[in-house]
Biopython code that builds the backbone (N, CA, C, O; Angstrom):
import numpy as np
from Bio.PDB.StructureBuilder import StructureBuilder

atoms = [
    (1, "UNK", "N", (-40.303, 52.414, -27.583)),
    (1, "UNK", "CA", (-39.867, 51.219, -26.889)),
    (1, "UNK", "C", (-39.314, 50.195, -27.876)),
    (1, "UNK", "O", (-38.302, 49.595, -27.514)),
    (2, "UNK", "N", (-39.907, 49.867, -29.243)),
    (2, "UNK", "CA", (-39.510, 48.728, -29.797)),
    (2, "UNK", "C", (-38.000, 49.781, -30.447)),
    (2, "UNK", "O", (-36.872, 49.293, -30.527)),
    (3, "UNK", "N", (-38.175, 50.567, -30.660)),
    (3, "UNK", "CA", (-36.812, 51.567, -31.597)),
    (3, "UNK", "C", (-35.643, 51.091, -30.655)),
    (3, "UNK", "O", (-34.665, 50.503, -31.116)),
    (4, "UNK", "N", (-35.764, 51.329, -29.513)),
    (4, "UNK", "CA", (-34.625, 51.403, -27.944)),
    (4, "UNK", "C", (-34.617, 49.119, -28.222)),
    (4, "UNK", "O", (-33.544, 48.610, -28.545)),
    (5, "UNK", "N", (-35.479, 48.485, -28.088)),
    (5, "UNK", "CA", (-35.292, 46.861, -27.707)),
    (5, "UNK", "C", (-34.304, 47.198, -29.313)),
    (5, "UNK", "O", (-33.094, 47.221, -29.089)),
    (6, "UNK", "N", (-34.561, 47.361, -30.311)),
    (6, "UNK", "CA", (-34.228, 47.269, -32.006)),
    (6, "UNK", "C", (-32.759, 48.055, -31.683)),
    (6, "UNK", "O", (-31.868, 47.438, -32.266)),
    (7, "UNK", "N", (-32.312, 49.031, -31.058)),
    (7, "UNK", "CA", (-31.022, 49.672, -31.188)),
    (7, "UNK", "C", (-30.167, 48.919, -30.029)),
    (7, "UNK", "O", (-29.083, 49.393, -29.689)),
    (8, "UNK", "N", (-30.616, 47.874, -29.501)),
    (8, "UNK", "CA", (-29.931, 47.566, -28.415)),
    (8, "UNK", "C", (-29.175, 46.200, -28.729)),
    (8, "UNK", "O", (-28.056, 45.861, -28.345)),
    (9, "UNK", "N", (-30.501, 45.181, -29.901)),
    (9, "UNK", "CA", (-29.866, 44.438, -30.250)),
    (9, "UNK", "C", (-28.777, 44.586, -31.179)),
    (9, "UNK", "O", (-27.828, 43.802, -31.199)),
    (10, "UNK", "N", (-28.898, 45.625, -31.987)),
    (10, "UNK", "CA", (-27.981, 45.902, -33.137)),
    (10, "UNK", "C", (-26.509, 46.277, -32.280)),
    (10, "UNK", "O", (-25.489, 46.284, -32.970)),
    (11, "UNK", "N", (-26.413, 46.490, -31.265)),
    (11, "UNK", "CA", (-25.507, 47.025, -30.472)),
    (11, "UNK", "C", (-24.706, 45.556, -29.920)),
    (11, "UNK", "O", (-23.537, 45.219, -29.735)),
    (12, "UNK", "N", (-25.754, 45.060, -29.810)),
    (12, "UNK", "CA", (-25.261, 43.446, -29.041)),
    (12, "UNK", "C", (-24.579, 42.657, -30.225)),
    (12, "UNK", "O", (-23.547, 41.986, -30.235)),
    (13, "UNK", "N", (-25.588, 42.985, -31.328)),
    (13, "UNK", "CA", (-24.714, 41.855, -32.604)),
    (13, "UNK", "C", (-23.379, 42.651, -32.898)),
    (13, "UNK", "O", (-22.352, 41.989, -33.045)),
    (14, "UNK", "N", (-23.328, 44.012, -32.993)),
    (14, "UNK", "CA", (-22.129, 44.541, -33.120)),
    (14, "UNK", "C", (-21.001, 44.210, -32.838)),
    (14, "UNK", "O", (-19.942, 44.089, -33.452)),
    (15, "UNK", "N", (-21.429, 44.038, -31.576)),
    (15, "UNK", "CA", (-20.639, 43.854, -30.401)),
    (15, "UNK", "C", (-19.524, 41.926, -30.221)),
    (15, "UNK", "O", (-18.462, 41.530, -29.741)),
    (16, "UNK", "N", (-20.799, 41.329, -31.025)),
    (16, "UNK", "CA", (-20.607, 40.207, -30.834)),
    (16, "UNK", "C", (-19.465, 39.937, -32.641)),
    (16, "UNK", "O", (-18.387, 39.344, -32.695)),
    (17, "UNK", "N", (-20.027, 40.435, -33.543)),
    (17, "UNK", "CA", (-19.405, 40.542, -34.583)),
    (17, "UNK", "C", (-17.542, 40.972, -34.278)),
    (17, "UNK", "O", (-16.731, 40.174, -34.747)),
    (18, "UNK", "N", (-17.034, 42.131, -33.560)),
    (18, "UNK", "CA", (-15.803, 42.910, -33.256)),
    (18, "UNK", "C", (-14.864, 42.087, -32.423)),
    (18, "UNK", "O", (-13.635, 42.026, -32.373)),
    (19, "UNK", "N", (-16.463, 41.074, -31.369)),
    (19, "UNK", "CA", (-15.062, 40.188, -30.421)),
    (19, "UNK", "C", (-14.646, 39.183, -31.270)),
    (19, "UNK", "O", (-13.423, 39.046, -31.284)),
    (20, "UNK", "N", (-15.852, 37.736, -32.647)),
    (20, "UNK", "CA", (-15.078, 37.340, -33.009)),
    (20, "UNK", "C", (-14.336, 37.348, -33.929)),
    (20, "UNK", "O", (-13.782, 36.293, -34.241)),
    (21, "UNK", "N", (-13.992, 39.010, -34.938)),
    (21, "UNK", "CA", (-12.921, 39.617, -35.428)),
    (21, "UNK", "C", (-11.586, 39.658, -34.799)),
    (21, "UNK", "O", (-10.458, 39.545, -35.278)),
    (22, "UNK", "N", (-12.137, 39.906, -33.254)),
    (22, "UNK", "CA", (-10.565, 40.272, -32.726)),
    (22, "UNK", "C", (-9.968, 38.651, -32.041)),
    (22, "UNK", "O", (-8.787, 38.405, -31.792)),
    (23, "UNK", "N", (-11.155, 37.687, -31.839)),
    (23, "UNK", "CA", (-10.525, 36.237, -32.065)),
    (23, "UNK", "C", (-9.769, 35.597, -32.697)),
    (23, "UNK", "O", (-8.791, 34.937, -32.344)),
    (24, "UNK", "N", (-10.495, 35.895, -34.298)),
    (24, "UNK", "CA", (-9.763, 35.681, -35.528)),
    (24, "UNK", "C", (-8.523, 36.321, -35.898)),
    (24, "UNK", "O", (-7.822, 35.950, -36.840)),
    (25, "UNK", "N", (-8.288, 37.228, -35.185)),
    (25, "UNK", "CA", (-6.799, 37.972, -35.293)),
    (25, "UNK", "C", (-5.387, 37.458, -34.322)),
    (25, "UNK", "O", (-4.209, 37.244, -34.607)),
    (26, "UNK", "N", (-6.064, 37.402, -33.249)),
    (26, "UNK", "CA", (-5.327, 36.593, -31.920)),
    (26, "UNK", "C", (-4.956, 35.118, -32.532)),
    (26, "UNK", "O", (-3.916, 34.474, -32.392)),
    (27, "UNK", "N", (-6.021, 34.829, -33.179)),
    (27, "UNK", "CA", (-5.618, 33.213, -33.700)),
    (27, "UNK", "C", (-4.808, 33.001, -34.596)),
    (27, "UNK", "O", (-4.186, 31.947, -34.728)),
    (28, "UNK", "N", (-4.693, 34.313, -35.560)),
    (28, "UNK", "CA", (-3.795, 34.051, -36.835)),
    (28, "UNK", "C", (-2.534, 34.455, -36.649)),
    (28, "UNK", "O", (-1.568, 34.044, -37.291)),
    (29, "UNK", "N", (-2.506, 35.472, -35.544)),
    (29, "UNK", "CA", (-1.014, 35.774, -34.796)),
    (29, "UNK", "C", (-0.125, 34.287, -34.014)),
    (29, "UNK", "O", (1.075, 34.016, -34.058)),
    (30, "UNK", "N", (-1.212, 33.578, -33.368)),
    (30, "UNK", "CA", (-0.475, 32.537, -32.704)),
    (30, "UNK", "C", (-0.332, 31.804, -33.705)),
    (30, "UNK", "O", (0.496, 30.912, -33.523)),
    (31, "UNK", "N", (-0.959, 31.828, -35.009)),
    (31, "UNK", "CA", (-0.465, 30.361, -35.752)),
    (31, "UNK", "C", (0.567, 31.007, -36.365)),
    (31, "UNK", "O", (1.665, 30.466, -36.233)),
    (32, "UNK", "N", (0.519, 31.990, -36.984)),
    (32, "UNK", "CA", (1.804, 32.568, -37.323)),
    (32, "UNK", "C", (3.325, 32.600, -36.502)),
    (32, "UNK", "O", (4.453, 32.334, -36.917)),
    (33, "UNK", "N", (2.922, 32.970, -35.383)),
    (33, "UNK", "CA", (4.530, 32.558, -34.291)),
    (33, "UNK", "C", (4.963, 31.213, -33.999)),
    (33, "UNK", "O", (6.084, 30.892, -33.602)),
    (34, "UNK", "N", (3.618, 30.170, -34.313)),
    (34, "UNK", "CA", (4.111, 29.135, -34.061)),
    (34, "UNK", "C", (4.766, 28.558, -34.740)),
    (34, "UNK", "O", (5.793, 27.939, -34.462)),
    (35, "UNK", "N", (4.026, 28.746, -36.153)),
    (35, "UNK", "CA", (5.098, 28.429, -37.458)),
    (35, "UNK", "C", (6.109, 29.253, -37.715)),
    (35, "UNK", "O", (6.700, 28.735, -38.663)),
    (36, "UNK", "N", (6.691, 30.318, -37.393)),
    (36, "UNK", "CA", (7.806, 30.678, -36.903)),
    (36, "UNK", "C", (8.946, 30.125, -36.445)),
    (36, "UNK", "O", (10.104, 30.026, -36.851)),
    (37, "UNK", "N", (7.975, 29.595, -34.946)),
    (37, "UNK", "CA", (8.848, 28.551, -34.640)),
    (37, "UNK", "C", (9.748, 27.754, -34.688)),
    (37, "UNK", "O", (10.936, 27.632, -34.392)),
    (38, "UNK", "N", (8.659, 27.057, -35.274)),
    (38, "UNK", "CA", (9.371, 25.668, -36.120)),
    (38, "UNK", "C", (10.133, 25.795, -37.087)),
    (38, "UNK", "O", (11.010, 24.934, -37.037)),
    (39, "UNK", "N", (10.248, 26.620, -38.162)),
    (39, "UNK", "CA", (10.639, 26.932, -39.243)),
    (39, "UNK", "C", (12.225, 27.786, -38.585)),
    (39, "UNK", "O", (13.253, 27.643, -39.247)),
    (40, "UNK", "N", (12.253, 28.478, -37.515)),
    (40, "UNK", "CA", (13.141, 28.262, -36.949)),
    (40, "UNK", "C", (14.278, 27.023, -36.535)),
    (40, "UNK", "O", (15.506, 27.030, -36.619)),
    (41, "UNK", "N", (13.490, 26.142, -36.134)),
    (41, "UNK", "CA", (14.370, 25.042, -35.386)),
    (41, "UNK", "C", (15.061, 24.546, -36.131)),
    (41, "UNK", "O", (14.427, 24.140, -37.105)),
    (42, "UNK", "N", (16.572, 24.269, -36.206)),
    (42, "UNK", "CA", (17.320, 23.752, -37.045)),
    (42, "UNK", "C", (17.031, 21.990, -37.164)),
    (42, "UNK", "O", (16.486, 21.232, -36.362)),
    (43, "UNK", "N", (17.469, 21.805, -38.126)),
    (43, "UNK", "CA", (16.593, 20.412, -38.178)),
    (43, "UNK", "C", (17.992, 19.193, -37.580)),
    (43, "UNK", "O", (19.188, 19.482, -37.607)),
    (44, "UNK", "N", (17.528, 18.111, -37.177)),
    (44, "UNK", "CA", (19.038, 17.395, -36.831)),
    (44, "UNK", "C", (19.858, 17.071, -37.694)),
    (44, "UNK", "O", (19.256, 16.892, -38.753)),
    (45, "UNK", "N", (20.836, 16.917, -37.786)),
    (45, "UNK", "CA", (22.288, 16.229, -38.601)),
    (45, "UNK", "C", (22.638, 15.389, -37.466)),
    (45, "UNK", "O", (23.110, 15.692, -36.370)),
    (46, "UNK", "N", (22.123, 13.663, -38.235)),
    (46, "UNK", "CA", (22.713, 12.779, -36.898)),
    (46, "UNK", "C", (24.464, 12.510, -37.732)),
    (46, "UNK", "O", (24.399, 12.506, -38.961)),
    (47, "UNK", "N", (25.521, 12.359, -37.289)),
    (47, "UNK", "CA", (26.780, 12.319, -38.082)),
    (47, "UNK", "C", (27.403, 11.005, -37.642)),
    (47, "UNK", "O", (27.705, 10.811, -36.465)),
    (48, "UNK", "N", (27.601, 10.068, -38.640)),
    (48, "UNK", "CA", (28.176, 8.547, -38.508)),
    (48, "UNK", "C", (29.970, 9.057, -37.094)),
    (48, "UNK", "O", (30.862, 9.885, -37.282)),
    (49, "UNK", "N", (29.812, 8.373, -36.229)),
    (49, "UNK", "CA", (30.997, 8.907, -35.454)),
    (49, "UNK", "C", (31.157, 7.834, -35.182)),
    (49, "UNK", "O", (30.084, 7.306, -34.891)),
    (50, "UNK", "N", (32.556, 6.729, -35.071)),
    (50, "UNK", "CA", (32.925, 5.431, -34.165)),
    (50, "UNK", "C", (32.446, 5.928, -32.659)),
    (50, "UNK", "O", (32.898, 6.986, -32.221)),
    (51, "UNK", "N", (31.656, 5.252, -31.995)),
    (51, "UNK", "CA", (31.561, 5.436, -30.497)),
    (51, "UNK", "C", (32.418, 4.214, -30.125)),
    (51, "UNK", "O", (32.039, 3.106, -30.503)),
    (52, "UNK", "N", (33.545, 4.342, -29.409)),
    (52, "UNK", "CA", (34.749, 2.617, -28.606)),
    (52, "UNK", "C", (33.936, 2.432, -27.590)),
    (52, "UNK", "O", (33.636, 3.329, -26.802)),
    (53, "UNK", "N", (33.417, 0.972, -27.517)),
    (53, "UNK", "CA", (32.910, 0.549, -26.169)),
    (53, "UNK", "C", (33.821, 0.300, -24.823)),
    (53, "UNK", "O", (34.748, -0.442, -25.148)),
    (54, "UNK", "N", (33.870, 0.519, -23.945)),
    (54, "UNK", "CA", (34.490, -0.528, -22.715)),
    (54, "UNK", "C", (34.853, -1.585, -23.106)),
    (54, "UNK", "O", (33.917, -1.978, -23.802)),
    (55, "UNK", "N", (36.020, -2.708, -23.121)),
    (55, "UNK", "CA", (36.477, -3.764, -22.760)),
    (55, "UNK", "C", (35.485, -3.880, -21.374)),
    (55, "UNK", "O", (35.193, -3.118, -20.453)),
    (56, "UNK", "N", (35.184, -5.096, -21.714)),
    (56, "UNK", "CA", (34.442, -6.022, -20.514)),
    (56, "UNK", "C", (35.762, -6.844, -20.450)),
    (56, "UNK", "O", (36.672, -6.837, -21.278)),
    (57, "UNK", "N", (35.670, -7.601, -19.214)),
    (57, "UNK", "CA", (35.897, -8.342, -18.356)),
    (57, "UNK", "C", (36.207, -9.277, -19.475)),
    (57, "UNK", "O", (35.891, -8.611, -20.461)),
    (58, "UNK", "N", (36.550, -10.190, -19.814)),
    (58, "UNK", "CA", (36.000, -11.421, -20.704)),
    (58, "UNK", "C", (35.745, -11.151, -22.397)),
    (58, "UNK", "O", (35.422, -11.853, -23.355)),
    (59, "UNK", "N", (35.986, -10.144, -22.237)),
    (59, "UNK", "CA", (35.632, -10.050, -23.915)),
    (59, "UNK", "C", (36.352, -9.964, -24.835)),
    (59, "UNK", "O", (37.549, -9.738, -24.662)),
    (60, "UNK", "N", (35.843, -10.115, -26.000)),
    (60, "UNK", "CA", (37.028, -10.521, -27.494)),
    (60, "UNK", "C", (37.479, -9.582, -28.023)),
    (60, "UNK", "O", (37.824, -9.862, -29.171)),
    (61, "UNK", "N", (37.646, -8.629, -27.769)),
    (61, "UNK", "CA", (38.292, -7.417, -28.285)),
    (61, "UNK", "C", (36.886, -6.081, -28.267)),
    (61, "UNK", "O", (35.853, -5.925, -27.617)),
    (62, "UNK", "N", (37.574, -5.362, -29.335)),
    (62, "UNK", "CA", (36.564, -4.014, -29.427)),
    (62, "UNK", "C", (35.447, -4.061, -30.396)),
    (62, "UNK", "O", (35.488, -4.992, -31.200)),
    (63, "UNK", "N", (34.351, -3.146, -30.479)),
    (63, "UNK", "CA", (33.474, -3.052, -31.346)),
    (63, "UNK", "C", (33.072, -1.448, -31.672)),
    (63, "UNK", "O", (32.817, -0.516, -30.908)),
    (64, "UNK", "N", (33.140, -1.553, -33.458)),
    (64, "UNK", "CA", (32.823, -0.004, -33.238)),
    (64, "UNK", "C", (31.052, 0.343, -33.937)),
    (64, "UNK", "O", (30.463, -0.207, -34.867)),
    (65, "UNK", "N", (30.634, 1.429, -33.050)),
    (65, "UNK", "CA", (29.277, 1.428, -32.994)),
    (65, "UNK", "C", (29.218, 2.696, -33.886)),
    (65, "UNK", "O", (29.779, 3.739, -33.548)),
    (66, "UNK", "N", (28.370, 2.536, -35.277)),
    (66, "UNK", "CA", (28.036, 3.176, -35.936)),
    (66, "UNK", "C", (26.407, 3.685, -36.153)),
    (66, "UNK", "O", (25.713, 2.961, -36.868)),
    (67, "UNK", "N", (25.660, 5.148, -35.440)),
    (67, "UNK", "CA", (24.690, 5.374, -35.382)),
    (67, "UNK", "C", (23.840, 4.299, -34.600)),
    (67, "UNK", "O", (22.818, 3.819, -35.092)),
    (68, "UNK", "N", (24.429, 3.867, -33.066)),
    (68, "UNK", "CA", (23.441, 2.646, -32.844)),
    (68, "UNK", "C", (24.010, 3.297, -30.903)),
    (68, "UNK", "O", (25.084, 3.660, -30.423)),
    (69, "UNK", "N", (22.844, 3.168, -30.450)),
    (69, "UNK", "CA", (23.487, 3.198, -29.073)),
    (69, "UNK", "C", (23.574, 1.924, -28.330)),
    (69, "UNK", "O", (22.974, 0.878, -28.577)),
    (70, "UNK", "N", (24.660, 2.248, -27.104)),
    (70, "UNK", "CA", (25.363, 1.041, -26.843)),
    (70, "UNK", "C", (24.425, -0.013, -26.225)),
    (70, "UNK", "O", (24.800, -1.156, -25.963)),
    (71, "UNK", "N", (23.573, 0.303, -26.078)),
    (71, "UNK", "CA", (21.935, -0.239, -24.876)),
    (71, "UNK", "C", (21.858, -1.401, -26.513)),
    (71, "UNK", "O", (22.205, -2.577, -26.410)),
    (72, "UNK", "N", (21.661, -1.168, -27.068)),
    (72, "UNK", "CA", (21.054, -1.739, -28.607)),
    (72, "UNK", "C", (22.201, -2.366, -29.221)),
    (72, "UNK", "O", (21.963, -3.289, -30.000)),
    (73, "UNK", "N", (23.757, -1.938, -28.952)),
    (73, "UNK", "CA", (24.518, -2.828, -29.868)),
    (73, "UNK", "C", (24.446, -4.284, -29.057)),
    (73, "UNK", "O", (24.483, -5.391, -29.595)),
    (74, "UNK", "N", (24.294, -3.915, -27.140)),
    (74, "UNK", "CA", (24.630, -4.775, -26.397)),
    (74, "UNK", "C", (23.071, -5.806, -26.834)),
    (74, "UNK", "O", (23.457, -6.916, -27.201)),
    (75, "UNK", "N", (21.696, -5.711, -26.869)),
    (75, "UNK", "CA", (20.784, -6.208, -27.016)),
    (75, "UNK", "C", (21.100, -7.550, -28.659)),
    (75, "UNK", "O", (20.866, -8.733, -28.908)),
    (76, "UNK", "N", (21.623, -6.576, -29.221)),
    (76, "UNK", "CA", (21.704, -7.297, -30.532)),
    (76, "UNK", "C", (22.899, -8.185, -30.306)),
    (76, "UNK", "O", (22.917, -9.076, -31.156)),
    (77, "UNK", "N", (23.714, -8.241, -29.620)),
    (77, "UNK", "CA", (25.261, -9.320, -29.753)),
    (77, "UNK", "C", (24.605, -10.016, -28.836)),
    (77, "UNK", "O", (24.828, -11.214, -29.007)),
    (78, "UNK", "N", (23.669, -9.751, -27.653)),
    (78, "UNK", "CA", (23.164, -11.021, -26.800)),
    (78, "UNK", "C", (22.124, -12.234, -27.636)),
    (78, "UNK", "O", (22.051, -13.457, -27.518)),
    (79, "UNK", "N", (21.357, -11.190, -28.555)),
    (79, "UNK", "CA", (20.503, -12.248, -29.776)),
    (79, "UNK", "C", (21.624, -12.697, -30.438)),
    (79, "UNK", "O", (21.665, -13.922, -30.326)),
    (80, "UNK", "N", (22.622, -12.242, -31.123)),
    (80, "UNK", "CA", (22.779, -13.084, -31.682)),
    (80, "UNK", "C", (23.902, -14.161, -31.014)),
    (80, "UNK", "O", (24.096, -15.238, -31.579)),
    (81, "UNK", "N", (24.442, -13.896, -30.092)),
    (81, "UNK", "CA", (24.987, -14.921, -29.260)),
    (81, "UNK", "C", (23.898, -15.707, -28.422)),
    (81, "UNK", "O", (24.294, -16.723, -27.852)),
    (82, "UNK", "N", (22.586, -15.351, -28.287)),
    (82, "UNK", "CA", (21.832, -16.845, -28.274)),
    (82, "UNK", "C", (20.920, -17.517, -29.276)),
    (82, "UNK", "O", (20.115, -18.367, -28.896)),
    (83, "UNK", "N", (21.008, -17.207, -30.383)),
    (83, "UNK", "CA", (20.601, -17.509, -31.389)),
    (83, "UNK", "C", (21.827, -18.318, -31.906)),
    (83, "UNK", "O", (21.401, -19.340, -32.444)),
    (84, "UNK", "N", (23.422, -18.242, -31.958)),
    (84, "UNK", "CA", (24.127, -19.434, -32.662)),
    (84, "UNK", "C", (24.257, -20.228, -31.329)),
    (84, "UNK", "O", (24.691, -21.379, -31.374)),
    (85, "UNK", "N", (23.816, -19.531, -29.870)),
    (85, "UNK", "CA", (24.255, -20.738, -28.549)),
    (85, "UNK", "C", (25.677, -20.953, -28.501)),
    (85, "UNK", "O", (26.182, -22.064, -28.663)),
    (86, "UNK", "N", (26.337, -19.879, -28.276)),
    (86, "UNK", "CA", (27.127, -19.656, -28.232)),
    (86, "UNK", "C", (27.594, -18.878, -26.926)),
    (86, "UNK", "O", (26.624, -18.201, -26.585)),
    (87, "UNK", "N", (28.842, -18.637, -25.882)),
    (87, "UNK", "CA", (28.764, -17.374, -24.750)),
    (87, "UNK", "C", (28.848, -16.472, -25.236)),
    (87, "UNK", "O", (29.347, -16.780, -26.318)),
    (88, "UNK", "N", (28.701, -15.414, -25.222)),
    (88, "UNK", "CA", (28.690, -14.031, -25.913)),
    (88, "UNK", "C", (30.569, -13.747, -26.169)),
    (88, "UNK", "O", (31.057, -13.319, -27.215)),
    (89, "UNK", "N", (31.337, -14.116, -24.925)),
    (89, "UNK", "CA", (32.822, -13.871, -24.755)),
    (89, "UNK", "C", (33.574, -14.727, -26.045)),
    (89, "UNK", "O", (34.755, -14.519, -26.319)),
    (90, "UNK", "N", (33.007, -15.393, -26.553)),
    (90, "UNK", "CA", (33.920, -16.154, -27.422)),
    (90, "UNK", "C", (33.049, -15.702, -29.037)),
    (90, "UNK", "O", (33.193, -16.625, -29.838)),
    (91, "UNK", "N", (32.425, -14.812, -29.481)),
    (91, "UNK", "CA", (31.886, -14.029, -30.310)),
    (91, "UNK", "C", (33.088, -12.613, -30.614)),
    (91, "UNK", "O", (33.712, -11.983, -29.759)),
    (92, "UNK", "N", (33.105, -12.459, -31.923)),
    (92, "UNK", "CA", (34.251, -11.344, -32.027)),
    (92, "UNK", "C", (33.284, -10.293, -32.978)),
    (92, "UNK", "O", (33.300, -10.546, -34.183)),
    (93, "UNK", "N", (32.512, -9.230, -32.568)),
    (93, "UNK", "CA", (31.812, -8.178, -33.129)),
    (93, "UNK", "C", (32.812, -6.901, -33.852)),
    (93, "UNK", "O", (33.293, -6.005, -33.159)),
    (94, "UNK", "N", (32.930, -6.956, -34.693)),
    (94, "UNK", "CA", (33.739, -6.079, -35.212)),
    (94, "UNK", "C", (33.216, -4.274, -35.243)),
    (94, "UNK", "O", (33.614, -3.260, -34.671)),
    (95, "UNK", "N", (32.413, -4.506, -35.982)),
    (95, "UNK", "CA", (31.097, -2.703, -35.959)),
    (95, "UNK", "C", (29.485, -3.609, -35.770)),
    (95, "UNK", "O", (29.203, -4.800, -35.909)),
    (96, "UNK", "N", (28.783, -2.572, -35.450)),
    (96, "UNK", "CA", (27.765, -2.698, -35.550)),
    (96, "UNK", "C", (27.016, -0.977, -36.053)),
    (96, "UNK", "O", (27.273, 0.156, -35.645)),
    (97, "UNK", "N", (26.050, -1.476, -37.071)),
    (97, "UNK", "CA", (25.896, 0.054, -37.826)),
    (97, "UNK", "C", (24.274, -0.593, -38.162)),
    (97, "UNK", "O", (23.849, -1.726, -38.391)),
    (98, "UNK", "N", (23.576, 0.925, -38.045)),
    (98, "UNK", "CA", (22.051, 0.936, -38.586)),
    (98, "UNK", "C", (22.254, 0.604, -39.727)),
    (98, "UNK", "O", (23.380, 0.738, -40.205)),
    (99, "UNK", "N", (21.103, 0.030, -40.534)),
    (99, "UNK", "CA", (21.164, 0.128, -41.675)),
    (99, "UNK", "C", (19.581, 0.641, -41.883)),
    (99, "UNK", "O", (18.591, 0.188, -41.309)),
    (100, "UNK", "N", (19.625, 1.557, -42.727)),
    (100, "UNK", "CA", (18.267, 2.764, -42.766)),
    (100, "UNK", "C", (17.444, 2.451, -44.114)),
    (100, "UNK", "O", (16.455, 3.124, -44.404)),
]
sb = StructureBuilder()
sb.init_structure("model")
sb.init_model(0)
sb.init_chain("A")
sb.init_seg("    ")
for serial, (resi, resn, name, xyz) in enumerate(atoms, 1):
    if name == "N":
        sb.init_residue(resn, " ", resi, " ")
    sb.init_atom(name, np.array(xyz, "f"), 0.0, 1.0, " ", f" {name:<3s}", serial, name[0])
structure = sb.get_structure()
């Protein structure tokens, strides 16, 4: 009786030893594909391009937008057309460009 309880546990730790071997294998496969992955993904190239805005209604000519979208060139010419208190229409923006 104790030989059979003694061969049963050894069977159980066995057992328990092989699943988390085959855990540890499953796990090193997914970290491996994942970094795959990535190491795949080409990385960005953002490229300086003039974007021409719309002529508005009222406005002083053109502006050319360098790495800046137009949501943000428009945010920044409204500061600074209320910051000198000035209408925005009588302001002449030539580029507007990140500076990084």
């Amino acid at each position: 009786m104790n030989l059979e309880l003694t061969q049963q546990q050894n069977n159980i730790i066995t057992l328990a030893l092989v699943a988390v071997l085959a855990l540890m294998v499953i796990i090193a496969v997914i970290r491996k594909a994942v970094a795959n992955k990535k190491a795949a993904a080409a990385p960005v190239v953002v490229e300086e391009v003039p974007v021409e805005a719309p002529k508005a209604p009222g406005s002083a000519g053109e502006v050319k937008l360098y790495n800046v979208e137009p949501k943000t060139a428009a945010m920044l010419m409204a500061i600074v057309a209320d910051k000198l208190q000035k209408p925005l229409n009588e302001l002449r923006f030539i580029s507007i460009k990140e500076v990084e």
